[in-house]
N, CA, C and O atoms as a GROMACS GRO file, in nm:
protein
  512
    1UNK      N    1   2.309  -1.896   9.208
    1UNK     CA    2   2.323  -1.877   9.064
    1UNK      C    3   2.472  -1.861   9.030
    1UNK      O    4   2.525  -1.780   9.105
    2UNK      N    5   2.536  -1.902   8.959
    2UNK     CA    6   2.669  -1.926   8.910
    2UNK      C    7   2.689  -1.805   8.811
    2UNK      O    8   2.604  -1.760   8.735
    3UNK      N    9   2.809  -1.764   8.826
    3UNK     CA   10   2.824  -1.661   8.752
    3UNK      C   11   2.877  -1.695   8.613
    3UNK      O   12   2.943  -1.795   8.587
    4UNK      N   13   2.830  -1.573   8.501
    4UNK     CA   14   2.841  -1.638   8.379
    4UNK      C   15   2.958  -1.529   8.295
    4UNK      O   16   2.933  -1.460   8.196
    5UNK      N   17   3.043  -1.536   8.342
    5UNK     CA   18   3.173  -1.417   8.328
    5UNK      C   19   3.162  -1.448   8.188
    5UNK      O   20   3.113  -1.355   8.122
    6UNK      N   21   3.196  -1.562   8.115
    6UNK     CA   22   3.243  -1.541   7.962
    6UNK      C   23   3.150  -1.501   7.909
    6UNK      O   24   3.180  -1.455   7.798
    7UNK      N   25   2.979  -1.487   7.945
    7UNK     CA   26   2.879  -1.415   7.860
    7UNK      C   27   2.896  -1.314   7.894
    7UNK      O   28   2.934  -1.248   7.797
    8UNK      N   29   2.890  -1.253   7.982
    8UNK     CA   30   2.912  -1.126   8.029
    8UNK      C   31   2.984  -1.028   7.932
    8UNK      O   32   2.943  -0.931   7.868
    9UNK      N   33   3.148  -1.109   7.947
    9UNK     CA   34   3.246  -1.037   7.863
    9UNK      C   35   3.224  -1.043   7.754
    9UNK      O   36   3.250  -0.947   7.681
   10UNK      N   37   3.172  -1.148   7.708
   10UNK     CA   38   3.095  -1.179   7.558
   10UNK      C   39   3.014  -1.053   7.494
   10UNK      O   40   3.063  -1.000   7.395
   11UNK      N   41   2.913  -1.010   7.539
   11UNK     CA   42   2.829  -0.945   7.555
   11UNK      C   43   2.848  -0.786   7.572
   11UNK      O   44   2.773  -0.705   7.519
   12UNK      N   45   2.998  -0.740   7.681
   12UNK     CA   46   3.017  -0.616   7.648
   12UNK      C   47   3.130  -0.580   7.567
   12UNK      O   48   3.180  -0.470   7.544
   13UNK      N   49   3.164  -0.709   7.525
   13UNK     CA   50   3.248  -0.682   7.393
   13UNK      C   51   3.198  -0.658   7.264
   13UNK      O   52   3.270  -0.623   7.171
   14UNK      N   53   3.029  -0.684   7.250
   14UNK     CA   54   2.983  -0.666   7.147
   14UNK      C   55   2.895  -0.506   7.180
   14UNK      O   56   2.870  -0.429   7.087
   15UNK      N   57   2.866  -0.483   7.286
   15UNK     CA   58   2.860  -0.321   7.283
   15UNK      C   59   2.931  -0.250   7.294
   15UNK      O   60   2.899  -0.137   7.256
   16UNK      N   61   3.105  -0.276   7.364
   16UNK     CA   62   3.187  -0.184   7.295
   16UNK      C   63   3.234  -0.178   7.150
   16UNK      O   64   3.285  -0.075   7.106
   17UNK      N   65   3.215  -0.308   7.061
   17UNK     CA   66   3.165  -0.320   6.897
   17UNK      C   67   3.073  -0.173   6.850
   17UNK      O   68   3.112  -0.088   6.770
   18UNK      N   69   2.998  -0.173   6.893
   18UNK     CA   70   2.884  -0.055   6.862
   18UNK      C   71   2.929   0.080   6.941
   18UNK      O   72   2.943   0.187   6.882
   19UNK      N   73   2.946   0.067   7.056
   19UNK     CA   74   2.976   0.211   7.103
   19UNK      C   75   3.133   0.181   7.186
   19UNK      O   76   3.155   0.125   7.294
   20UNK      N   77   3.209   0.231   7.105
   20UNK     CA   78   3.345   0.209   7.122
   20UNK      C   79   3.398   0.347   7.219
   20UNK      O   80   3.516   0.344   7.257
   21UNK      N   81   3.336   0.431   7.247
   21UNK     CA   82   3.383   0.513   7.302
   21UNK      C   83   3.274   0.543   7.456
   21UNK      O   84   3.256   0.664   7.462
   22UNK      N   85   3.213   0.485   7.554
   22UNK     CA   86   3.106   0.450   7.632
   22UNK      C   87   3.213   0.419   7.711
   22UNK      O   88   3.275   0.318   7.678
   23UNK      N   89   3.253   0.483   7.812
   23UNK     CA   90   3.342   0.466   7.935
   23UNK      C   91   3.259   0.342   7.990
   23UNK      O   92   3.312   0.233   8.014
   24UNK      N   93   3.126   0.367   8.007
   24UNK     CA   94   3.031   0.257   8.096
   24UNK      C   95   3.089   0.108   8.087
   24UNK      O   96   3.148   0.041   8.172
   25UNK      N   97   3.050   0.075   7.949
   25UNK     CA   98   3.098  -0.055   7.880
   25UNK      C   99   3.238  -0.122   7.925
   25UNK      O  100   3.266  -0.234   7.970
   26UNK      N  101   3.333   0.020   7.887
   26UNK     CA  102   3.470  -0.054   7.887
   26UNK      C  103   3.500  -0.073   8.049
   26UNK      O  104   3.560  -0.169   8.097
   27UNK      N  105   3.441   0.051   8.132
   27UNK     CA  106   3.415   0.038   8.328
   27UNK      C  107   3.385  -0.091   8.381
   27UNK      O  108   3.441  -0.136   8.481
   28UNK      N  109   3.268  -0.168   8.292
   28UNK     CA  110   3.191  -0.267   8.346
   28UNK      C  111   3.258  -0.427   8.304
   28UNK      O  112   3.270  -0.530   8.370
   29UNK      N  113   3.280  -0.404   8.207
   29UNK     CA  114   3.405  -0.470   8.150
   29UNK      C  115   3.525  -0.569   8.214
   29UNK      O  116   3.556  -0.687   8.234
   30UNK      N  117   3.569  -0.430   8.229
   30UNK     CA  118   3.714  -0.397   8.362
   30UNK      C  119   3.662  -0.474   8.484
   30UNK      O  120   3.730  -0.565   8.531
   31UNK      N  121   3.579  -0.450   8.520
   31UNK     CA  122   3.507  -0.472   8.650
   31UNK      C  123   3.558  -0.624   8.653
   31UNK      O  124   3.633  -0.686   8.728
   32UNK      N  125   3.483  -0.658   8.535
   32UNK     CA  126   3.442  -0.837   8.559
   32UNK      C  127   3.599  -0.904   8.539
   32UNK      O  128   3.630  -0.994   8.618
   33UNK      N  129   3.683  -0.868   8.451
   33UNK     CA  130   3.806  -0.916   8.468
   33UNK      C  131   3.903  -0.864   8.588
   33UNK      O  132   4.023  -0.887   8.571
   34UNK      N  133   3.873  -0.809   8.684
   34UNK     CA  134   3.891  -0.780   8.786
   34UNK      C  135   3.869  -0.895   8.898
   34UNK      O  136   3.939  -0.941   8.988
   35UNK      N  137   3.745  -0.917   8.851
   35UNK     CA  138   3.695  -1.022   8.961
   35UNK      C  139   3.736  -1.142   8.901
   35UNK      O  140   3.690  -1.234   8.969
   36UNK      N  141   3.799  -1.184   8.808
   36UNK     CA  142   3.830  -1.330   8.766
   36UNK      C  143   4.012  -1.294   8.792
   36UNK      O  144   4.085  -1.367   8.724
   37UNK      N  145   4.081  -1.197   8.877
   37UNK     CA  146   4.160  -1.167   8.887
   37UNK      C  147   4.252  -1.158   8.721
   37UNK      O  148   4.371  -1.190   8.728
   38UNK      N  149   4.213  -1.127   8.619
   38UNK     CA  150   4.264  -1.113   8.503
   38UNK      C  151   4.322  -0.938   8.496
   38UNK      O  152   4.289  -0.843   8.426
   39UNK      N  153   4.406  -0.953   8.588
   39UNK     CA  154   4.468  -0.798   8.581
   39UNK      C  155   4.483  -0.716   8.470
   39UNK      O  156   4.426  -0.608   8.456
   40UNK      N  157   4.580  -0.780   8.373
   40UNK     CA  158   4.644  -0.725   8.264
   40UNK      C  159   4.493  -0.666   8.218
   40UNK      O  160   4.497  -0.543   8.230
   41UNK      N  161   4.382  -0.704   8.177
   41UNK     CA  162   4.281  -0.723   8.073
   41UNK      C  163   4.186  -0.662   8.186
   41UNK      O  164   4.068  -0.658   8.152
   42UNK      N  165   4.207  -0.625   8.286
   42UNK     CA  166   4.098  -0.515   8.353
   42UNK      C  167   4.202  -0.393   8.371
   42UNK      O  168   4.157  -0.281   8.397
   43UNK      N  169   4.322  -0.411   8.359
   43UNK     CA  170   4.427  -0.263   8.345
   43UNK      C  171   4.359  -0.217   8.235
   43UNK      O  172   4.302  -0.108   8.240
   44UNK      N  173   4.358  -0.282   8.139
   44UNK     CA  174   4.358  -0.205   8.002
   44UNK      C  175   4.159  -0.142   7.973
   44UNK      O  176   4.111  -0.047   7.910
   45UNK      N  177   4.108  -0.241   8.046
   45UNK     CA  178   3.993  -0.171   7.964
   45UNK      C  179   3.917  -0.058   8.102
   45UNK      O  180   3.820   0.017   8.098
   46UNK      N  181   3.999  -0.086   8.196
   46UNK     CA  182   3.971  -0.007   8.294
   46UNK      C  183   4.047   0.169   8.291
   46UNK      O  184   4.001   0.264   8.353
   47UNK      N  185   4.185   0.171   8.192
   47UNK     CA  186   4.233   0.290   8.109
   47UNK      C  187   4.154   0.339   8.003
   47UNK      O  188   4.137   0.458   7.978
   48UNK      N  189   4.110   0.252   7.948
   48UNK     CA  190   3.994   0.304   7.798
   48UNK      C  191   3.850   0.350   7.906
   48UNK      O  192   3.813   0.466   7.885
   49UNK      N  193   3.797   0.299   7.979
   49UNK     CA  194   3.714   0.380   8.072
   49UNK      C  195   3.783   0.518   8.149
   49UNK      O  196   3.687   0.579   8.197
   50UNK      N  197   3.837   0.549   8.162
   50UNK     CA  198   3.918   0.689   8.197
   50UNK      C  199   3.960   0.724   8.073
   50UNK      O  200   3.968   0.841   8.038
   51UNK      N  201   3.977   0.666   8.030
   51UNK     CA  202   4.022   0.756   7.870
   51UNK      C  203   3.901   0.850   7.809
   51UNK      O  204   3.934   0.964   7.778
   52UNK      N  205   3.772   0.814   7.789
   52UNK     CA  206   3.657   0.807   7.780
   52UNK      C  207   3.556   0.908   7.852
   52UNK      O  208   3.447   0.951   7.815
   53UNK      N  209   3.637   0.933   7.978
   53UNK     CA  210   3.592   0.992   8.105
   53UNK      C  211   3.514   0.967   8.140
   53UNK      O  212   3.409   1.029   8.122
   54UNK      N  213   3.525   0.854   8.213
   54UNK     CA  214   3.498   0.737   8.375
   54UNK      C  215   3.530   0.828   8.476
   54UNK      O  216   3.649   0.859   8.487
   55UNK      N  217   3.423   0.891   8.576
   55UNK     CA  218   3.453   0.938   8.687
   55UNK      C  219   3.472   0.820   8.786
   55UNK      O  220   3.504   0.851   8.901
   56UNK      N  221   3.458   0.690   8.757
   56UNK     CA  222   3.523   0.616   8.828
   56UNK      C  223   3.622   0.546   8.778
   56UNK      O  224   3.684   0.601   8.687
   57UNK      N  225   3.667   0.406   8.823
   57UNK     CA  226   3.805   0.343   8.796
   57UNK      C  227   3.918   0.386   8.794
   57UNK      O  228   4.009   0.343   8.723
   58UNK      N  229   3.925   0.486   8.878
   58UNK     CA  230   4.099   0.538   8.889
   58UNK      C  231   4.181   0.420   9.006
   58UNK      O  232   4.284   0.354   8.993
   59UNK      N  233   4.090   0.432   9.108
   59UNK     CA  234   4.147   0.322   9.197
   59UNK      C  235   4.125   0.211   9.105
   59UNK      O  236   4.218   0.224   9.025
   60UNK      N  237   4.069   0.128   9.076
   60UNK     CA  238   4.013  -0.023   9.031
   60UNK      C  239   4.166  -0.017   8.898
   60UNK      O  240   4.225  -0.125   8.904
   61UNK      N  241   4.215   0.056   8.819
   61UNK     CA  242   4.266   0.096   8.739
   61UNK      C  243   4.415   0.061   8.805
   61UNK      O  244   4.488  -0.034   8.775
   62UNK      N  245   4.441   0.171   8.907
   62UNK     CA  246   4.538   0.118   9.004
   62UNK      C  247   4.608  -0.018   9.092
   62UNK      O  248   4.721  -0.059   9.119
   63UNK      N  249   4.507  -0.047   9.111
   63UNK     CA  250   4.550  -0.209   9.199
   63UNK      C  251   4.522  -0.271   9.057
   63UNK      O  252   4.624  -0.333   9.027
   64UNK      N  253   4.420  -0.283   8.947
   64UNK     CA  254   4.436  -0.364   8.845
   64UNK      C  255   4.626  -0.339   8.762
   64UNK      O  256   4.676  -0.435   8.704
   65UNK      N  257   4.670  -0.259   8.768
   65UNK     CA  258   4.809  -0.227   8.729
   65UNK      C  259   4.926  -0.320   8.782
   65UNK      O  260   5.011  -0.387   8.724
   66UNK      N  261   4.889  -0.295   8.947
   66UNK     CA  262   4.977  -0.360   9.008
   66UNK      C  263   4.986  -0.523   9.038
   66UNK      O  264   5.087  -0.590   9.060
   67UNK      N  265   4.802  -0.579   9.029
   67UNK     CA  266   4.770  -0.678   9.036
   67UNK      C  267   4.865  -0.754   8.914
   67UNK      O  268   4.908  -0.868   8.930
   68UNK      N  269   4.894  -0.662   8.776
   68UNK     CA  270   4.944  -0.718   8.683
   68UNK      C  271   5.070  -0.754   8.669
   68UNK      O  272   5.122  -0.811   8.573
   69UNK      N  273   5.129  -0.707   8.796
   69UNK     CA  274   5.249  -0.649   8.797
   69UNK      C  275   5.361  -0.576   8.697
   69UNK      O  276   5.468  -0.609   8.646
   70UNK      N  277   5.268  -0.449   8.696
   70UNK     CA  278   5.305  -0.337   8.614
   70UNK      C  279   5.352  -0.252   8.626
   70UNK      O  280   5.326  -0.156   8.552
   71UNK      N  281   5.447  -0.242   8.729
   71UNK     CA  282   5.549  -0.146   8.802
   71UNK      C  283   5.529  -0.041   8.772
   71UNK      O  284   5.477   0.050   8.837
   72UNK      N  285   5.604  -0.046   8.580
   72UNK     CA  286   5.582   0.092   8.548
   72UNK      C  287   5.471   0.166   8.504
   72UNK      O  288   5.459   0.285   8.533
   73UNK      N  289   5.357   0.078   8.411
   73UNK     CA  290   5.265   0.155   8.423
   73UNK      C  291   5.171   0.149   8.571
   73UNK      O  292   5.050   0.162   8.552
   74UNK      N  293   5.204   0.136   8.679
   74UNK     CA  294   5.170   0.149   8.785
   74UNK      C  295   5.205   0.337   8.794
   74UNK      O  296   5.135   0.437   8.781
   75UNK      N  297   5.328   0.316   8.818
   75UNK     CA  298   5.431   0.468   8.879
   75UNK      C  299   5.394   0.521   8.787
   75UNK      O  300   5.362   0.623   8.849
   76UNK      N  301   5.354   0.557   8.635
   76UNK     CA  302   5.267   0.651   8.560
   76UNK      C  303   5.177   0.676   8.612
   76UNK      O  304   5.172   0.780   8.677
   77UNK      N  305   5.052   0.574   8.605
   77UNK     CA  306   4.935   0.608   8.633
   77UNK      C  307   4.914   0.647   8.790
   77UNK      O  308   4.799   0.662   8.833
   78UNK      N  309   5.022   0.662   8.870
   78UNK     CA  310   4.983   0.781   9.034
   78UNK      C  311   5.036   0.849   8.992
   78UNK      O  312   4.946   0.933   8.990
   79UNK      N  313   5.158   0.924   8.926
   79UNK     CA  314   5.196   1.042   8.882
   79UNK      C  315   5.112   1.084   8.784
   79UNK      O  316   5.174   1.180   8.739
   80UNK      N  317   4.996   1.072   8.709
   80UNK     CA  318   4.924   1.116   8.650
   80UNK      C  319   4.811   1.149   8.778
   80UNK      O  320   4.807   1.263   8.824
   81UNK      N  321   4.743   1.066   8.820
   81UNK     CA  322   4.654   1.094   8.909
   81UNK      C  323   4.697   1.189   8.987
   81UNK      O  324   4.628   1.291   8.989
   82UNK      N  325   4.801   1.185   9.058
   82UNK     CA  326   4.873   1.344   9.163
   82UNK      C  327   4.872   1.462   9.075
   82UNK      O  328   4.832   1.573   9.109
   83UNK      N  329   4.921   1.429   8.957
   83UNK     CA  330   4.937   1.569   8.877
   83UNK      C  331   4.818   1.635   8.873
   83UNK      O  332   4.797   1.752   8.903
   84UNK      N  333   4.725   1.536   8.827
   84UNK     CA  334   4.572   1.559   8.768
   84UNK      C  335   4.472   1.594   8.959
   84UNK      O  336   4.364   1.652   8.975
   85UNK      N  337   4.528   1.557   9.026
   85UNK     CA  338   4.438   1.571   9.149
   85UNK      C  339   4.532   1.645   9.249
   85UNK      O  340   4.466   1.727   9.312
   86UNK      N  341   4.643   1.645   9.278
   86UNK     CA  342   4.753   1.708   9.384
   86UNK      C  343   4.669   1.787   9.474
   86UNK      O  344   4.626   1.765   9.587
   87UNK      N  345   4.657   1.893   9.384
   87UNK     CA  346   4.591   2.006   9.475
   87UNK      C  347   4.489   1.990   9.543
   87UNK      O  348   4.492   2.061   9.644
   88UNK      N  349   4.387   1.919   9.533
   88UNK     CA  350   4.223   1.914   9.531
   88UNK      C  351   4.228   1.937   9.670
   88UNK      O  352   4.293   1.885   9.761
   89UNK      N  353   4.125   2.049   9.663
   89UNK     CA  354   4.046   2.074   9.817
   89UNK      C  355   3.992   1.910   9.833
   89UNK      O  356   4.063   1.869   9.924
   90UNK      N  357   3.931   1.832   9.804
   90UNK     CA  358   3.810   1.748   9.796
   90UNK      C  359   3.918   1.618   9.903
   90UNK      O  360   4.011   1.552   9.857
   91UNK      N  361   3.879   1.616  10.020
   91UNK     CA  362   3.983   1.542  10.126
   91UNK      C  363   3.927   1.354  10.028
   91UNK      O  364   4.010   1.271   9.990
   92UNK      N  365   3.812   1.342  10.017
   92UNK     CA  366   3.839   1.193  10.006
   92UNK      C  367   3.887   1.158   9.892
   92UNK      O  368   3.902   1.036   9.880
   93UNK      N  369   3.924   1.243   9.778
   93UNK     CA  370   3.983   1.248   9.622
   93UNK      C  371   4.138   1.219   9.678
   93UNK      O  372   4.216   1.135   9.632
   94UNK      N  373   4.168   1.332   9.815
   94UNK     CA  374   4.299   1.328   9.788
   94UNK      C  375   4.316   1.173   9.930
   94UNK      O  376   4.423   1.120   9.960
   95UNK      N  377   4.245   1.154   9.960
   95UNK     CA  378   4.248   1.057  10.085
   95UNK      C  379   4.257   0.931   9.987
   95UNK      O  380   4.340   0.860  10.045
   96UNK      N  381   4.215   0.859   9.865
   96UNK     CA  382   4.205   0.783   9.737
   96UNK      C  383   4.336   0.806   9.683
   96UNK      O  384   4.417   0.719   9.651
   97UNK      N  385   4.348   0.919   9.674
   97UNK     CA  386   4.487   0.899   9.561
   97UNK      C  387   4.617   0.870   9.660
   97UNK      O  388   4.717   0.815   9.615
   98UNK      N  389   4.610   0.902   9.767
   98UNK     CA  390   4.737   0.873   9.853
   98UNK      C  391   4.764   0.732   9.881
   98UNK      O  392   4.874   0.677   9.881
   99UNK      N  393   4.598   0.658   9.917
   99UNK     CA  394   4.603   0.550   9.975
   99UNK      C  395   4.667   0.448   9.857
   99UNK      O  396   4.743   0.351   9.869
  100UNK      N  397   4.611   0.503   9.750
  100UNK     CA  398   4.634   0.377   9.624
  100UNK      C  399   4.815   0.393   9.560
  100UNK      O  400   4.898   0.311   9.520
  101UNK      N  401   4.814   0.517   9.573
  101UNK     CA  402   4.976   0.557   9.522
  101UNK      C  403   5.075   0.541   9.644
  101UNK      O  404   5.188   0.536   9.596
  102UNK      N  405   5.080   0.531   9.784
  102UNK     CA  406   5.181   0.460   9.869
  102UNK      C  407   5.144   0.409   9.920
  102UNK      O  408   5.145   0.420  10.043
  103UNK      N  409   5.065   0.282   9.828
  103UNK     CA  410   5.065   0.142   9.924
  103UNK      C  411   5.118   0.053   9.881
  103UNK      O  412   5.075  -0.055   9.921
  104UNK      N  413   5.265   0.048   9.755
  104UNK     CA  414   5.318  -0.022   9.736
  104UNK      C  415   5.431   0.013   9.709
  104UNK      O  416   5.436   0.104   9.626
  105UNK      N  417   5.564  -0.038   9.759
  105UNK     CA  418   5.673   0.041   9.745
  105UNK      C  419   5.724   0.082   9.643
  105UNK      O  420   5.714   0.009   9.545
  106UNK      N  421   5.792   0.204   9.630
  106UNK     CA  422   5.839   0.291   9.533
  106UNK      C  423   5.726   0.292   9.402
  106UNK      O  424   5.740   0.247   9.289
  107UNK      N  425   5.601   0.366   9.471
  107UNK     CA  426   5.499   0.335   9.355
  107UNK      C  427   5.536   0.472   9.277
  107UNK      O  428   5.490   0.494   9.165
  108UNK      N  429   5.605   0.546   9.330
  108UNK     CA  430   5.642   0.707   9.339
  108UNK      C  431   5.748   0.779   9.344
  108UNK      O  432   5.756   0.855   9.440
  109UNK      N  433   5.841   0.778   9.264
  109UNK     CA  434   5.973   0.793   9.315
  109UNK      C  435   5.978   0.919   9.387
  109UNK      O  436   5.908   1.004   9.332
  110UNK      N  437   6.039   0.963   9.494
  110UNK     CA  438   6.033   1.051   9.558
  110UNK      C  439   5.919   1.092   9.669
  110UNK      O  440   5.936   1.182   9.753
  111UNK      N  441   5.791   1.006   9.656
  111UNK     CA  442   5.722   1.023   9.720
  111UNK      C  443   5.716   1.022   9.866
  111UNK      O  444   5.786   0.928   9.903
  112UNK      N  445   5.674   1.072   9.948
  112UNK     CA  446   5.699   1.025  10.107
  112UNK      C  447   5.662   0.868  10.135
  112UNK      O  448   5.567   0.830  10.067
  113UNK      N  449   5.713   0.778  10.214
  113UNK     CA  450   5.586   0.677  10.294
  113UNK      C  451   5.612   0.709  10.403
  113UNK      O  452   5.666   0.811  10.446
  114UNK      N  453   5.570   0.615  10.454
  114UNK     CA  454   5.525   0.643  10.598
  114UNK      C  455   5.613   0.543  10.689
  114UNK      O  456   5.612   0.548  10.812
  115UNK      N  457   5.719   0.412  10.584
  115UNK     CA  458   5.807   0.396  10.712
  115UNK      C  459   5.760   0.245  10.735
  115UNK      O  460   5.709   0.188  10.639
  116UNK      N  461   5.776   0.174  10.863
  116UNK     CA  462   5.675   0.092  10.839
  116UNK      C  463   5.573   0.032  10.924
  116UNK      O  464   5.548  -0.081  10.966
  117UNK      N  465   5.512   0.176  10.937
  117UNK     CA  466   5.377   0.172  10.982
  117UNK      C  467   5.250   0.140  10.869
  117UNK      O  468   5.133   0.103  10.879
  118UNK      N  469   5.347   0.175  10.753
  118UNK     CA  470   5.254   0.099  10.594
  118UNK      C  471   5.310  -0.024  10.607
  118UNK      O  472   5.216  -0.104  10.600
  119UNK      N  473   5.393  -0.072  10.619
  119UNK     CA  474   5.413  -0.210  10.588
  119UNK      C  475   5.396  -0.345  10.698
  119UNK      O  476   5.391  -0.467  10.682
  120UNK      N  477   5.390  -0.249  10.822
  120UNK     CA  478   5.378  -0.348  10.937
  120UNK      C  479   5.302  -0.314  11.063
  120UNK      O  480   5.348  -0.306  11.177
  121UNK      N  481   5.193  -0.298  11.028
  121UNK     CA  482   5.116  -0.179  11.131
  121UNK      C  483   5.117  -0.265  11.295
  121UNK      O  484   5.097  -0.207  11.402
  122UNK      N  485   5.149  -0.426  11.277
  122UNK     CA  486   5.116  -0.455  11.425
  122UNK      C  487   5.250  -0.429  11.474
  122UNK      O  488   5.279  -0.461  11.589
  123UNK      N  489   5.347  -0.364  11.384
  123UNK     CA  490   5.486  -0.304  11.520
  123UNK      C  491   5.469  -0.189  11.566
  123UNK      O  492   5.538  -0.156  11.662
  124UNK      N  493   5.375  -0.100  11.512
  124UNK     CA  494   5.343  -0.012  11.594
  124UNK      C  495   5.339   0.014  11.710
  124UNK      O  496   5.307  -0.074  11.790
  125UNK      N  497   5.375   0.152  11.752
  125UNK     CA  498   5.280   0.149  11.951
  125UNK      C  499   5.134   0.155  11.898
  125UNK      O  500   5.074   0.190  11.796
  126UNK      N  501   5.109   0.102  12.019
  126UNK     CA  502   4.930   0.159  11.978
  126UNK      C  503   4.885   0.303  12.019
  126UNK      O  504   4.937   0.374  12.106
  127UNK      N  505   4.784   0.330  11.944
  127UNK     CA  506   4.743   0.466  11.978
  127UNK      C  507   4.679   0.523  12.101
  127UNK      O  508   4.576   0.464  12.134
  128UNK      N  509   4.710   0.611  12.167
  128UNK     CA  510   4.675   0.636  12.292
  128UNK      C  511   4.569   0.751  12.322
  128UNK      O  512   4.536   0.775  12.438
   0.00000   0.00000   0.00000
């Protein structure tokens, strides 16, 4: 079955018409221009789903930023996420926000990396 992206988007553009504030909509949205690699246009409706409060799309939100190549609203949106999560007991919240905020250089000014065992893992030693 062939996918039918422009109804799709068709379709949750006319329920975010009606319910303009439904994280779901603008989440699902995001999603699909995601998958047609349309960065810019899954950045944005993938922010109005967190705007909304989307307990998901923070990552999808993230690589959609960078996919756009959005430098800066890239380096906002992990300094918002660190601010908003830094502390968290919750290891895979903070295991998510690390992975997505230094995996592209200077996503962070000041942030640590890791060197380039992020950027070139087969120069590594291997692990013993």
């Amino acid at each position: 079955m062939a996918r039918q992206w422009d109804k799709a988007i068709a379709a949750y553009s006319e329920v975010i018409m009606l319910k303009p504030k439904s994280w779901e909509v603008w989440y699902k949205r995001g999603v699909i221009h995601a998958q047609q690699a349309q960065w810019a246009k899954a950045a944005t409706d993938l922010a109005k789903s967190l705007e909304f409060g989307s307990p998901f799309g923070q990552q999808g939100h993230l690589l959609a930023l960078a996919g756009a190549g959005d430098a800066i609203g890239y380096r906002k949106a992990c300094a918002e996420q660190l601010e908003k999560f830094g502390k968290t007991q919750d290891s895979n919240k903070a295991n998510d926000i690390a992975w997505y905020c230094v995996r592209f250089p200077d996503a962070i000014i000041g942030f640590p990396t890791f060197g380039p065992l992020m950027t070139s893992p087969a120069s590594a030693p291997p692990c013993s």
